[in-house]
N, C-alpha and C positions, 0 to 999 in steps of 0.2 A: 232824256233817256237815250232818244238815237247820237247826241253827242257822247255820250258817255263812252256808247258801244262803239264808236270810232273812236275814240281815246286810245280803249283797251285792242282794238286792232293793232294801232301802230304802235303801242309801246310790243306788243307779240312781233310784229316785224323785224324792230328794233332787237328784239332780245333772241330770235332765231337768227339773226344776221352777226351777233357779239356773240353767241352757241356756238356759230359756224365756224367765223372767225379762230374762236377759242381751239376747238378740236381739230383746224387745219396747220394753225399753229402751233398749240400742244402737243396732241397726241398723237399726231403725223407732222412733226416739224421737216423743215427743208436742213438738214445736215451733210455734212463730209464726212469719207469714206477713203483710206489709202487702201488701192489694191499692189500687191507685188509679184512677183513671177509671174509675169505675162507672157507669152510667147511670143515674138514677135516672128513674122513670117514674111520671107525673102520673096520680092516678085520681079519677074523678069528677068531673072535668073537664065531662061533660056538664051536671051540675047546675049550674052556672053563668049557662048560658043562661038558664034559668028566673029566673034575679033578674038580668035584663038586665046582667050581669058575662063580661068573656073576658079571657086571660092577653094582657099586654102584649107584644109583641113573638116572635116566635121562638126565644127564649133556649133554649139543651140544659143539660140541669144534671146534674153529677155527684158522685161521691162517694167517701171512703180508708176502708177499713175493717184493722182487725187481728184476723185469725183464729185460731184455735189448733185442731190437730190431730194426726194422727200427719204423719208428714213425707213418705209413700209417698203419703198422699192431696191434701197441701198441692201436692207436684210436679205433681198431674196438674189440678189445682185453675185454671179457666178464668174470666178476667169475665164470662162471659156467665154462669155458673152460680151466679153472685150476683145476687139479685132485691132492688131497695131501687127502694121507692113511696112516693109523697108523696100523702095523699090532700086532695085538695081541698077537700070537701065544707065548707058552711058558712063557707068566709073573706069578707072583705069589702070592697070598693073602696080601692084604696090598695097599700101597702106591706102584708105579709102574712111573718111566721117560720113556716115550715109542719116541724115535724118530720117524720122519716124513721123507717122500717121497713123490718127487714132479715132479709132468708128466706135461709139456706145450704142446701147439702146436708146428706142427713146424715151423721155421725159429725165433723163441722166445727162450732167453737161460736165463739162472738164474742165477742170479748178487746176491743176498742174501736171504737167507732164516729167514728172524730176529724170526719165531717160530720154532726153530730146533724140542720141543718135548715138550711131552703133557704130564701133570700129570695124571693117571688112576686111580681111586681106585679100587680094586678085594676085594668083600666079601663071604660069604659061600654061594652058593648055595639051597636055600629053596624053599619047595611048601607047597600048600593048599590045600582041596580040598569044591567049593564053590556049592550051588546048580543057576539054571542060572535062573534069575530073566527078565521076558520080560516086557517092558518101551514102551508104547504106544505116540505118538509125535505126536502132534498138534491137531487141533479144529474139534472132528467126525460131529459136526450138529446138530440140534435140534432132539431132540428122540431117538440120536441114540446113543450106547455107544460099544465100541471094547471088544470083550475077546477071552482070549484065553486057549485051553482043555490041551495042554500039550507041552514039549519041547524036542528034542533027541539031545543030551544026556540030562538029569535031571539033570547033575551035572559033573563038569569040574575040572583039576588039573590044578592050575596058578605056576608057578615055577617063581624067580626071586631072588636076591641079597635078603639077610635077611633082609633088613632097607625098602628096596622096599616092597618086601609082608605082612612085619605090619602093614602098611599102604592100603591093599588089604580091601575092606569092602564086595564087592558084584560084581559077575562078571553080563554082562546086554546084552541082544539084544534088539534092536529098531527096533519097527514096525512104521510104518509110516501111520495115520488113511487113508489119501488117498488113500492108495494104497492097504487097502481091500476089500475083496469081503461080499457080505450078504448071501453069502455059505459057510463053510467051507473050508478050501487051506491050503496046505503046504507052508510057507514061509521061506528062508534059510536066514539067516542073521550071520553077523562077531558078535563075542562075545568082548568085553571090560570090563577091568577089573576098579573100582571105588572105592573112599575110603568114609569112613562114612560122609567126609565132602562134599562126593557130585562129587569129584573133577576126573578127567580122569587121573588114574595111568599110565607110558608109561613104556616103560623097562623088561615088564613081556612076557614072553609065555604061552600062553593057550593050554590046551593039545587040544580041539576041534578045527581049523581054522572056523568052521562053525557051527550053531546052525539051526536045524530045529524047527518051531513055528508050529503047526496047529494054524489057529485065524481065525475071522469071526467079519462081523460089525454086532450086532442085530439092531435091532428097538427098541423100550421103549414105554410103558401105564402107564398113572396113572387109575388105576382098585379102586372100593369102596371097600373094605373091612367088608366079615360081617359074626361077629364071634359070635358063640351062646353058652353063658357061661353055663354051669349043672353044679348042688352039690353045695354045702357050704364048705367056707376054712372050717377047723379044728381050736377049737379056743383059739391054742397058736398063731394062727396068728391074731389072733383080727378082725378088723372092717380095715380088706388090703382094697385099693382103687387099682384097678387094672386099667392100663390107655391101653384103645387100639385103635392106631389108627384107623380113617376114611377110609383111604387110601392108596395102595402102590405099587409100583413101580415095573411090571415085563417089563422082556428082553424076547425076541425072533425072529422070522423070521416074516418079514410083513404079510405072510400069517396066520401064527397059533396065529398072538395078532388080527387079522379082530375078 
């Protein structure tokens, strides 16, 4: 009888161990996964500057990787949870093959890397220096119109690849009409740099992180106008018809336009 019951022990061993097996195999098998559009991110980018070098253009550069895993982790398996960096360090003016590295989570390992390495281009290092133009955004109201007395700094050095800052037209801060006051304030805002066609240059560094605005919302009048002309032209100027408006338009604080 007690042989028996050890019998039936290890054939139960046996058969929870061929269970296991089975459902590790089966129904979480170790499978491949292609991911693509990876982002791949630039490092030491900084040291560049240092041997008057910056990347060409604002190119994003990405990457396909093939993974292998169990298949419960590949399901849940996100691009952002794949890290691939190109490190810069050391290339030099020109055309540049920069290989890639590439960090998983764990229990995920890497079966192929089909973007081994990234083309870079390195141009000369150039600056400017712009004065800072402040851009007023969206609809103040009836009467009422934004301005602003001055900005610190007045004027910003933009540095970037030479092809990038020829294309530099005007560096800008945005105020935002909502969000002034009908008093004077300091407002600090990011500076961005724009080309004549209007368009958001990216790729550059601005020597300021931050622009300070004084600005204020006034109020607006239309006021009559009345102008009391003395004297006679002189007359090389003949029989001038002088046109002066009716009317016109001042700014200031609701109390000083009553």
């Amino acid at each position: 009888m007690l042989k028996n019951k050890s019998v039936v022990k290890m054939i139960s061993v046996v058969l929870a161990i061929v269970l296991w097996a089975y459902v590790i195999g089966e129904v979480n098998p170790t499978v491949k996964k292609t991911v693509s559009d990876i982002p791949v991110e630039l490092t030491n980018t900084e040291t560049l500057a240092d041997r008057d070098l910056a990347l060409q253009g604002d190119e994003e550069y990405f990457a396909t990787v093939v993974v292998e895993g169990a298949r419960s982790e590949l399901n849940e398996l996100r691009v952002a949870d794949i890290h691939i960096t190109a490190d810069m360090y050391g290339y030099e003016l020109g055309e540049n093959h920069v290989s890639l590295d590439v960090t998983l989570p764990d229990g995920i390992s890497l079966e192929e890397l089909k973007t081994p390495e990234i083309t870079v281009t390195l141009e000369r290092l150039e600056e400017k220096s712009l004065p800072v133009t402040v851009v007023f955004a969206g609809e103040p109201g009836e009467n009422l119109e934004p301005s602003y007395s001055y900005t610190v700094p007045a004027e910003v050095e933009v540095r970037g690849a030479e092809s990038v800052i020829a294309k530099v037209a005007e560096v800008r801060v945005q105020l935002d009409v909502n969000d002034l006051s009908e008093t004077w304030e300091i407002y600090s805002e990011v500076p961005t740099a724009w080309s004549k066609e209007g368009k958001l240059v990216k790729n550059v560094t601005i020597s300021a992180q931050s622009v300070e605005v004084e600005a204020v919302m006034f109020h607006t009048k239309q006021v009559p106008l009345e102008l009391k002309v003395t004297g006679t032209p002189d007359d090389k100027y003949g029989d001038a018809d002088i046109a002066i408006p009716k009317e016109v338009v001042v700014k200031g604080s609701a109390y000083t336009l009553e």
